[in-house]
N, C-alpha and C positions, 0 to 999 in steps of 0.2 A: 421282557421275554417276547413279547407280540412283535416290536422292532428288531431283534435279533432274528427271527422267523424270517419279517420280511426281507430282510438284507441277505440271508441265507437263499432264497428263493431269488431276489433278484439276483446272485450273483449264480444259482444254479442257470437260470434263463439266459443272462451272459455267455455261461460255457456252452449250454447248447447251438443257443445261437454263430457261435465261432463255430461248432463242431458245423451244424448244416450249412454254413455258409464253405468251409473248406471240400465238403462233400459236392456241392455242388460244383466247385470249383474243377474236385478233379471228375465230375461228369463232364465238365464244360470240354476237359484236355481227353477225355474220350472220344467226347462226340467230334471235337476237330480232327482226331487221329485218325478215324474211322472213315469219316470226309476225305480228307487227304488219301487214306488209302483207298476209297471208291473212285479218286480222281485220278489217280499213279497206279496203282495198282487192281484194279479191277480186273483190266483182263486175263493178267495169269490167276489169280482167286478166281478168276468164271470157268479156265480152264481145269482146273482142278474139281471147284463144283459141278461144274457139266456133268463130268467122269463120274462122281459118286451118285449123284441125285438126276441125271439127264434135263436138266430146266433148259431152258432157254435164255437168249443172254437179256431179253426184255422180261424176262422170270425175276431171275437172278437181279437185277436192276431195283427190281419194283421190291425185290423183299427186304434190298439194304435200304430203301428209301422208307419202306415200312417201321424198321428195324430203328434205322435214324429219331423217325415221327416219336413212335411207342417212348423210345430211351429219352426224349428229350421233354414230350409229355409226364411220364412215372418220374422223371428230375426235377423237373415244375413243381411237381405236384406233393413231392417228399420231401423236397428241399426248400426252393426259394419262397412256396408260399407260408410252409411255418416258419421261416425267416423272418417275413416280412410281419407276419402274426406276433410273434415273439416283440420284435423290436416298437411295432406300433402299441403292444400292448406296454411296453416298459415306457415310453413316451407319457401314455395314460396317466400313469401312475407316477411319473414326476410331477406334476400339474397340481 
């Protein structure tokens, strides 16, 4: 019974692990998008935000680079390090 437990649990740790490693992934095809479109397209999005919010185009700059920071930080932080948690912890426990 105790070995069916744990095989159950490793393989739940498995699935999650696949789940936050795909999450992260598609943060990762976010944050390129996002990129690219702060690189191509910035300045019609500046001129659009301008209109609604009145910033500035060094406003508007700093908040997608903020925006960037924050989304790639909370990604880090929900994703890849219970990844790495997960996978270090099942290493353990092969040993």
């Amino acid at each position: 019974m105790n070995d069916k437990i744990k095989q159950i649990n490793r393989h739940d740790l498995k699935m999650v692990a696949g789940i936050l490693i795909r999450a992260a992934g598609i943060a990762l095809a976010i944050l390129i998008v996002w990129f690219v479109w702060l690189l191509i397209g910035s300045e019609f999005a500046y001129k659009n935000y301008s209109v609604w919010f009145g910033i500035t185009r060094q406003d508007f700059l700093w908040l997608n680079l903020i925006g960037l920071m924050s989304f790639k930080i909370l990604c880090t932080t929900f994703f890849l390090i219970p990844f790495a948690a997960i996978k270090l912890y099942g290493k353990s426990k092969q040993t």
